[in-house]
Structure formats: structure tokens, C-alpha cells
N, C-alpha and C positions, 0 to 999 in steps of 0.2 A: 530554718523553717522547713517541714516535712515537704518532698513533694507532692503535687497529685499524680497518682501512676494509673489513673481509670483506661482502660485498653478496651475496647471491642475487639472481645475474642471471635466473634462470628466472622468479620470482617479478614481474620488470620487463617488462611489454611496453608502457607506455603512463601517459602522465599522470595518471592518474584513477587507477590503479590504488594502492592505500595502503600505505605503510610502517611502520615498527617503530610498533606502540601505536596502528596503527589508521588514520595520519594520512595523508591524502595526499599523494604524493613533489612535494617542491620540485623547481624548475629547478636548483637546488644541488645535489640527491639525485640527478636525473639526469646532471648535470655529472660527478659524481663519480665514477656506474658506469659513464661514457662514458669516463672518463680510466683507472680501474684495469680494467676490463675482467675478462674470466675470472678467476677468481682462481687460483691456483696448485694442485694436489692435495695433500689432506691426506695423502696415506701418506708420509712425508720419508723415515723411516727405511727403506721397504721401498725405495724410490726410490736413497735410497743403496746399500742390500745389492746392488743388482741393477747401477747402475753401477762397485760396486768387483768384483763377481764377473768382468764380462763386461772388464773392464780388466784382471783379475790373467789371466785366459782368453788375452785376447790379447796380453798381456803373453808370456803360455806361446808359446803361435803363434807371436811374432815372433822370440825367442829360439831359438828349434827350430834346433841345427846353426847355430846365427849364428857360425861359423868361414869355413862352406864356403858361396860358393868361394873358391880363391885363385888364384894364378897357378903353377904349376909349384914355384917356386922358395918358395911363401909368400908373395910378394909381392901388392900390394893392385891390383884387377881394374878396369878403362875406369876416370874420372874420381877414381878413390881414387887412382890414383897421384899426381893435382898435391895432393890435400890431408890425406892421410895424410901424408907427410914432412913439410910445412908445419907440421901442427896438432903432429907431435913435434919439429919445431924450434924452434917457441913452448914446446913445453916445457922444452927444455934451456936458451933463452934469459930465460926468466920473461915471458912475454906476449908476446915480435915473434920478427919472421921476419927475419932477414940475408943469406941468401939469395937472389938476386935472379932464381935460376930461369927463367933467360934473359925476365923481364919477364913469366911468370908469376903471379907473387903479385897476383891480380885483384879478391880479392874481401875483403871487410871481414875481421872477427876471429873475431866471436861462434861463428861453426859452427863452426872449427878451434879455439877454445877449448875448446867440448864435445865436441870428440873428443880434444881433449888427454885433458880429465878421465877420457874410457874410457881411453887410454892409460897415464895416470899409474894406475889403477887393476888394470890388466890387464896392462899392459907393449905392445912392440910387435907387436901382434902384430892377426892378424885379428877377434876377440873382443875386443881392447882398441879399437880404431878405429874397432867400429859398436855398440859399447855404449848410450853414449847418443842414438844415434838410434832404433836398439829401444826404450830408454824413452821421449823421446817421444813416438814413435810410438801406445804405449801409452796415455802422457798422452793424447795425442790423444781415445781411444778414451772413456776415464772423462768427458773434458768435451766430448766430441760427445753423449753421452747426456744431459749436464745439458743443455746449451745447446738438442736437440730439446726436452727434456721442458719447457723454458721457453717456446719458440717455438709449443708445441701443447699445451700444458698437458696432457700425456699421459706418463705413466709408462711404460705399453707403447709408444708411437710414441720414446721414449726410448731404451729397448731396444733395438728396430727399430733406430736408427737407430748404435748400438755393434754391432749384427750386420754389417750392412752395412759397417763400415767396415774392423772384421777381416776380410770377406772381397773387402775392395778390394784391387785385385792392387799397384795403382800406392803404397798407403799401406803395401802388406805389403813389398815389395821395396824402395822408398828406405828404409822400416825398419830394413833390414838392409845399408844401405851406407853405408862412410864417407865421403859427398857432404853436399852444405850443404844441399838444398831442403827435407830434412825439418825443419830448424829453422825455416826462412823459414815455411812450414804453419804448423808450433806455435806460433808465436809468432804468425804472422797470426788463426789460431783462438782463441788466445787474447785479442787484443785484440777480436776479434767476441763472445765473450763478454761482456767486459767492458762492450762496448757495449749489448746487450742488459739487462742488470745497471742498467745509468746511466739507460736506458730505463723502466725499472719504476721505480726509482728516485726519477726527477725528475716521471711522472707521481702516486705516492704522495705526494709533496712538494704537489706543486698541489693534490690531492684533500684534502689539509688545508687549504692557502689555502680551496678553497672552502668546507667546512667552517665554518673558523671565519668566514669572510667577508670577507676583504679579498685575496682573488684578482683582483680587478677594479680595486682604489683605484687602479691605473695602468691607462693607456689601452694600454698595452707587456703588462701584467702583470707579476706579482713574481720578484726577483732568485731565485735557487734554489739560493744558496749553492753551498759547496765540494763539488764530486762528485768522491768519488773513486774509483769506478768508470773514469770518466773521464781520471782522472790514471793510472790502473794501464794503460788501455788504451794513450793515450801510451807510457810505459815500452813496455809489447808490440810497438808499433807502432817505436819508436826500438829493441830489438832483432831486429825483424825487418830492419830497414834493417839493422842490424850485421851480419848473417849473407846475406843478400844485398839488392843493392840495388833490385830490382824491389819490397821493402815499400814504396819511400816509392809505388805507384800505390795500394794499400789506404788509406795515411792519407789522400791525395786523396778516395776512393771513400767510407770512414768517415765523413769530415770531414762531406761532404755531408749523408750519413744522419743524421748525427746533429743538422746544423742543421734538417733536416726532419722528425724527430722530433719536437725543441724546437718547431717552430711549431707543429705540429700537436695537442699536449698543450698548445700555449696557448688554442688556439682551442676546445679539447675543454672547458678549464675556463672558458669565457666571455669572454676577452679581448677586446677591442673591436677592437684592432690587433694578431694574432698572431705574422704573418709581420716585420712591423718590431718587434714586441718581440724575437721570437728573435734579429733583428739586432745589435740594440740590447743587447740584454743576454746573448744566447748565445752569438755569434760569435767577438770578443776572447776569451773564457773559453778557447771551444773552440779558437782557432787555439794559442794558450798551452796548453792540453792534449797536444794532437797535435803540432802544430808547433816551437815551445820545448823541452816536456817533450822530446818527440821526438826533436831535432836533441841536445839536453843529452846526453840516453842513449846515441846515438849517438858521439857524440863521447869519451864515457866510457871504452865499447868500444875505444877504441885507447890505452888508459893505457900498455899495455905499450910501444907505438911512439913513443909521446910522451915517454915516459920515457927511451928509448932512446937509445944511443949511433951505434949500429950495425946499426938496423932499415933496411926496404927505403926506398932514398930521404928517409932519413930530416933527411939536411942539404942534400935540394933548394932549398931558398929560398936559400941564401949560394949555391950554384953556379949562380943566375941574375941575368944583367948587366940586367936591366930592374926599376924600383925607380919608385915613383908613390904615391899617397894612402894605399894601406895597407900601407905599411912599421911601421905600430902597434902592427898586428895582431903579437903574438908568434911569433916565428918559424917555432916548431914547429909552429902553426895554418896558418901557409903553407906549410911545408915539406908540410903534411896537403891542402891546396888545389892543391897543385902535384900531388900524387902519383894525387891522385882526377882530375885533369884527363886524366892521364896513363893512367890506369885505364880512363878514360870515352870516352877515344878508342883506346882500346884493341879497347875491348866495340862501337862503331859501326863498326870495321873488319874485324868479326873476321867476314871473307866466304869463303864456301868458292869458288872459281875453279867456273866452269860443267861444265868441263872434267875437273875432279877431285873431284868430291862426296864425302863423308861416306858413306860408305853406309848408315849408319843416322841423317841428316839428316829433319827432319819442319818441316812449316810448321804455324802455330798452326787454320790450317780443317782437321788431320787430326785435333787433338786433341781435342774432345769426345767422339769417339765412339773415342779410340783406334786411328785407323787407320793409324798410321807408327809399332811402334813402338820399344823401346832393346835388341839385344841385350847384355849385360854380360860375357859370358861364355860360351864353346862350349869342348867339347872332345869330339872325334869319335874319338880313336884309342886312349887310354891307360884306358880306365873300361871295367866290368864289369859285363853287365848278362844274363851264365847265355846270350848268343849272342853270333855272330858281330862281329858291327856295333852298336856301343852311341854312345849318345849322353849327354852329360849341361852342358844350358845351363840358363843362366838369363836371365830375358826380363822388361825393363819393360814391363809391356802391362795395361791397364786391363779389369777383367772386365765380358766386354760383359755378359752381365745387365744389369749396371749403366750402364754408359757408352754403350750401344747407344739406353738411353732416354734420352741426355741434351737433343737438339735435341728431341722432344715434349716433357720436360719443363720447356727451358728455354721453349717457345713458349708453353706453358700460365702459369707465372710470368711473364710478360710481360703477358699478357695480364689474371691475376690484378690484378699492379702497375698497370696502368694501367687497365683496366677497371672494377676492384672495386676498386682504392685499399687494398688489400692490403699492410698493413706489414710481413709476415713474407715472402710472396715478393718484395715491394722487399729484404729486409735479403739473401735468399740470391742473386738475381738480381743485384745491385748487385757484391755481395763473389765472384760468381763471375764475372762480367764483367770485375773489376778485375786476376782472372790470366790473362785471356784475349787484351782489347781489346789493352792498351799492346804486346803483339808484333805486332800488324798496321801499326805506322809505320814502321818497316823490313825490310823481304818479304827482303831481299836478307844482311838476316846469317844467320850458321850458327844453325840449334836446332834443337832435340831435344824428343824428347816429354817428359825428365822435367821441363823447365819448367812444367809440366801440375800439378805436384804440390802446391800449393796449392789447387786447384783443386776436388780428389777430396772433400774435405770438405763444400764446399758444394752439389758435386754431390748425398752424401748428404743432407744436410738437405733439398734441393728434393725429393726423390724420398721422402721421408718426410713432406712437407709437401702431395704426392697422395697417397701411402697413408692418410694420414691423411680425407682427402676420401673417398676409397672407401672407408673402414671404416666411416665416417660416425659417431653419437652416437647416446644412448637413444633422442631422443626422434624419431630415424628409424625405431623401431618394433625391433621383436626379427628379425624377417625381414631387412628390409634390411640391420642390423648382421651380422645371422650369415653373410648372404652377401657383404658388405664383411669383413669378420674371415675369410673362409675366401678371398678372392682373395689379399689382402692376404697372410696363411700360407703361399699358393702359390707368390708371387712373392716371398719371401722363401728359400722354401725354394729355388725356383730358382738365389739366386744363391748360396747354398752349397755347391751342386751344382757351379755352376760353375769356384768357386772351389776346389771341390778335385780336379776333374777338369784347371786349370789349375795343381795342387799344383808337380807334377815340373820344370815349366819356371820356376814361381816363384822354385825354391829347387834349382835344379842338381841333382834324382835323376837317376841314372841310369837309363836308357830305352831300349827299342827303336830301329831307327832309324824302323821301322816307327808305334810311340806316337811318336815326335817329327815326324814326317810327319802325325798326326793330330792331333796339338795345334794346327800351323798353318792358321785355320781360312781364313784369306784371303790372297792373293795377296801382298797390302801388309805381310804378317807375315813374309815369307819373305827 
């Protein structure tokens, strides 16, 4: 049976200082409140009411009109077109695609399976195909609030941080499209969860070794058993790869964290040799979590293809005349290795001529702050808006409030991480870098800002993780708090402001040409 390890930290500034019955705190006692740290807030229940309120909220938000827009005809609007028919011809096939979509079909299953599932539930139609990205989306929302309230042991900076995300423009808009990046999000957020989870976890695990006393009998320190936080997070991380392939740069980025967590909760509990114990005993576990777990689940995701007679490329491996050591391998797993090869040289050519850009084309140095970004949709001649000239688009574009601070905040978490050795802006800085960094090794393919959308999450958390700093704690005095708790309100309030002053272009109202001229606040928007 677990212990209970609840400590008042306030009560702990110093050796001398005495513990439960009087006694003065061992080097044990302080091991222990060095490993558990804060302790978590006791309100659980109001903690829940308040994440399931502000999820069912923006659950509402994102649903709002999730029909419109469409194309003239009903038809699905930019990048819905390749995976809307896709995901409802996996449906009529039971799991793959036959279609070969003139060497289209690019990307794994998992997103086109959950737009199957709106589909199969809704029919074909525009409400059927962005279904379960609105939820989601949602999802998102409920466990960004747990995941802050973990990160900062704050129930209000929780909150905070479920505000912000409903009124991020980039999480409200892939929301409500039937594209793949909002699954690659979900599932990336959720494996960062998980992580976090594994984190408390494995140090409440050690804070018993020390406890009972043989946290140290090895010079490595002790095995930590099956985590399965850890295994769930795999799972996450092997369906984010399903749904596009940029997950596998988060399990790289993960992986890390989490071997640097592991040492660092050794050395917290006394370990003689930390860093070679995490080796030693966290590494293999973890690569078999992430890696294993990971590629298994992966692999899983294509049961439909694999099964298949008649899916895309699906009897590549017999229509190729080169044959060597791993003719073993069962066919269908090469026929899957040929197909991805094919996929992968696909995605490194896929260059717009200098000549003929994109016009709505973005490199990854526009995207923090949002400054290149997706129109999805316009229509200037057919919509009614009580004059003359009416407008009614809809725009990916990140609400600067938010994204305008993201280089000071990301500067400040750097600095945290490496200055102050800061484990919570390591965990957002790391996991926000990982959707950032891997586009800068080839400058020269096509992209777009909504590759960005992984992204928007962690953005929140860092920016919640300074509010949290400016609102400051009791024992900064009632003054200080009340004037951290009223910036903080301000700049909240601000991005709400924002966010519904960017309503109309969000979600295709109808407009002035005049309000649509106003909305465009910068050059790069237009």
C-alpha cells in the first residue's frame, strides 16, 4: 500500500528545523521533500468542476456553426479536400484507402480514421468530417487545464490556462477542420501529460525507497518498476506518429526528458551515481516505452492496410525485382516499408518552384509570432452583409495577444531552463521546440503555418507558467499578489478581447469589406 508522503514545505527551510513530534528533519526527510516537492491542491473536486465547465464551454465554441464554411457546391474547403474523401473511403473499405489519388494518400491512418468516425456518425457531409476534431479540440481544453494545474500546482493558473486555449485562434480553427494536425496536438498533449504523471510518479516511488531506507543500497539506485504512465505515454506518442509523422520529433524530445527527469529524482533521493543509474536502469525501460511501445502502435494503425487486398501499394514488395537479407520480414511489413519510403520521398520533394509559390506558403521563423498566415476560405461576391460589398473568410492565424508574446516568453523559459535548472520550463520549452526546430533542416520544402498546431498548446503553458510568476504566492505579501492577480486579469482579459474581435475571420461571418480590411492587422496577413 502507497505511502502518504504530504510534507509542508513552508514549515522546511533548514536542517535544524524539527519535524512531526518535535524531532529534527533527517537527511531522509529532506530527500524526500526535495523529490515530492509542492504538493498538489487539495480542492480536487472544485478543480474538476472548473475543468469540465470550461471544456463543455469550449466544447460550445468550437461547435458554433461547425457546418460553415463550405465550398459552393458543399464541398470540403483547402486541405479537406485530400482527406475528407480519404477518411470516407476507409470507410466504405473497413480501414484503407484504394485509391491512389494520383500518389496522394501521404499520410498515416489514425486522423482519417477519426474523421471517418464524424462521418460514419453524421454522414458525408461538412458536420460529419470535422466532428471529431471539435472534440478534440475540446479534449485538449479539459487536459491543458489539468496538465497547467499540475505544472503549477494552481487551480486558477489551470483555469487560466483552459481560457487561453479557447481563445487561441490556431486551436479554434484546426478545430473545426477536417485536416490531421489537430489529432497530431491531441495526442502529442497527451502524451506530455502522461509524462508529467510518470514524473510525480517515479519521484513518490523513490520518496518511499527513502523512507523505508534502501533508496541508496545501490550505487545506481533502485529499479522503479512498471510505469504506466509511461507506457500510456508510448501508446500517445505511437498515435501521434499514426496521424502524422512529425510525432516521432516529440518521442525524440520526450525520450530525453524523461531520461533527465529519471536522473535527476535520483540524485534528489541520494543516489551516489545518478546520472549512470538512470542509464543503467531507465534507459532500455524508457526506449521500450517510447520506442517499441511506440513503433507496435504505430504499426497497429494500419491493420486496415495490412489486412487489405486492395489498399494503396499494398503489394509493393512482390512488384519489386531487388530481394536481399530481409526477404523474412513478412511481406506485408515490406510492402508497409516500401510504401513509407515512397511517402518520405515524397514529403522531402514536395518544393514549390521559386517561380510559382503558394501564396499562402510560410517558413517556420514566421511562426511563433504568426506572421504568414492560412487563408482557408474567402468569398467576396455571393454573402450578405445589409451593403454593398460583403465579405465572409475564414483565416488560420494565431491570436497575437498570445503569439505576439511567444519569443519573450520563449527567451524567459530558456533562460529559466538553463539558469535556474527549472524543470517545468525545460518540459514546455523542450515540447515546444520539438514542433518548431525539425522544419528548419529543409528551408526549401513547401509549408504552411498550420504545421504550427502542435505547437499553440505549449505556447499556452509557457505563458501561464509567467503568469503564474507575476501573480506571485501568499507569502509575497497581499499587495504584491493583488497587483500580480489584477495584471495577470488584464492580460487575460486582453486575449479575449482579442479573440472575439478576430471572431468573424475565425469562423467565415459575414462582414464589411470595410471590418475585413480591419481585421488585417499586418501586411503579412493580407
Amino acid at each position: 500500500m502507497p505511502v502518504s508522503l504530504t510534507v509542508d514545505r513552508e514549515a522546511v527551510v533548514s536542517p535544524s528545523l524539527s519535524g512531526a513530534g518535535g524531532r529534527p528533519l533527517s537527511e531522509a526527510d529532506l530527500a524526500e521533500i526535495h523529490l515530492i516537492g509542492k504538493p498538489m491542491p487539495a480542492d480536487r473536486l472544485r478543480a474538476w468542476l472548473v475543468a469540465g465547465f470550461l471544456a463543455v464551454f469550449g466544447g460550445f465554441v468550437r461547435l458554433q456553426n461547425l457546418g460553415f464554411p463550405t465550398d459552393p457546391e458543399g464541398t470540403p474547403v483547402f486541405d479537406e479536400k485530400h482527406y475528407v474523401p480519404q477518411a470516407w473511403e476507409m470507410l466504405r473499405n473497413g480501414g484503407y484507402e484504394d485509391n491512389p489519388a494520383y500518389e496522394l494518400t501521404v499520410h498515416p491512418p489514425v486522423g482519417k480514421e477519426l474523421i471517418a468516425l464524424g462521418e460514419w456518425l453524421f454522414g458525408y457531409n461538412s458536420w460529419g468530417w470535422r466532428f471529431t476534431a471539435a472534440l478534440c479540440s475540446a479534449l485538449m481544453i479539459l487536459m491543458i487545464i489539468r496538465i497547467a494545474r499540475r505544472l503549477t500546482r494552481s487551480t486558477l493558473l489551470g483555469g487560466i490556462a483552459g481560457v487561453l486555449l479557447i481563445c487561441d485562434g490556431v486551436s479554434h480553427v484546426q478545430g473545426r477542420m477536417g485536416m490531421l494536425d489537430i489529432y497530431l496536438a491531441f495526442f502529442v498533449l497527451a502524451a506530455f501529460g502522461c509524462l508529467l504523471l510518470d514524473r510525480d510518479q517515479v519521484r513518490n516511488r523513490l520518496a518511499v525507497a527513502v523512507r523505508e531506507g534502501w533508496a541508496t543500497e545501490s550505487v545506481h539506485g533502485p529499479w522503479l518498476g512498471f510505469r504506466w504512465w509511461r507506457f500510456l505515454g508510448g501508446v500517445s506518442l505511437g498515435l501521434a506518429c499514426g496521424s502524422k509523422w512529425s510525432g516521432v520529433f516529440f518521442i525524440m524530445a520526450f525520450g530525453l526528458l524523461t531520461v533527465f527527469w529519471d536522473a535527476t529524482a535520483r540524485r534528489a533521493a541520494g543516489v551516489e551515481r545518478p546520472w549512470r543509474g538512470a542509464l543503467v536502469k531507465d534507459v532500455l525501460p524508457g526506449v521500450w516505452a517510447f520506442v517499441v511501445v511506440g513503433l507496435l502502435v504505430y504499426l497497429s494503425t494500419w491493420w486496415g492496410w495490412l489486412t487489405s487486398e486492395t489498399g494503396v501499394d499494398r503489394h509493393l514488395a512482390d512488384e519489386s525485382v531487388h530481394h536481399g537479407w530481409y526477404d523474412f520480414i513478412p511481406q506485408a511489413l515490406r510492402s508497409l516499408w516500401q510504401y513509407s519510403g515512397n511517402v518520405l520521398n515524397f514529403h522531402e520533394h514536395l518544393v514549390t518552384p521559386v517561380t510559382n509559390q503558394h501564396p499562402w506558403e510560410s517558413k517556420p521563423w514566421t511562426w511563433p509570432m504568426s506572421l504568414r498566415p492560412m487563408l482557408y476560405y474567402y468569398n467576396g461576391g455571393t454573402v450578405s452583409c445589409g451593403e454593398q460589398r460583403c465579405v465572409s473568410a475564414t483565416m488560420l492565424i494565431g491570436t497575437p495577444a498570445l503569439w505576439w508574446v511567444s519569443l519573450p516568453v520563449l527567451g524567459w523559459g530558456l533562460w529559466r531552463m538553463i539558469a535556474r535548472l527549472d524543470w517545468r520550463y525545460a518540459a514546455v520549452v523542450v515540447a515546444y521546440l520539438a514542433g518548431l526546430l525539425p522544419w528548419f533542416t529543409n528551408l526549401d520544402r513547401q509549408m504552411y503555418f498550420f504545421y504550427a498546431t502542435p505547437m499553440a498548446a505549449f505556447l499556452v503553458l509557457g505563458i501561464v507558467l509567467v503568469l503564474g510568476q507575476i501573480m506571485g504566492t501568499v507569502r509575497d505579501g497581499y499587495e504584491r499578489r493583488g497587483t500580480g492577480l489584477l495584471v495577470v486579469a488584464l492580460y487575460v482579459g486582453i486575449v479575449v478581447a482579442n479573440f472575439v474581435w478576430l471572431w468573424p475571420i475565425l469562423n467565415g461571418d459575414s462582414i464589411t469589406e470595410a471590418h475585413w480590411q480591419q481585421e488585417l492587422w499586418l501586411p503579412s496577413w493580407r
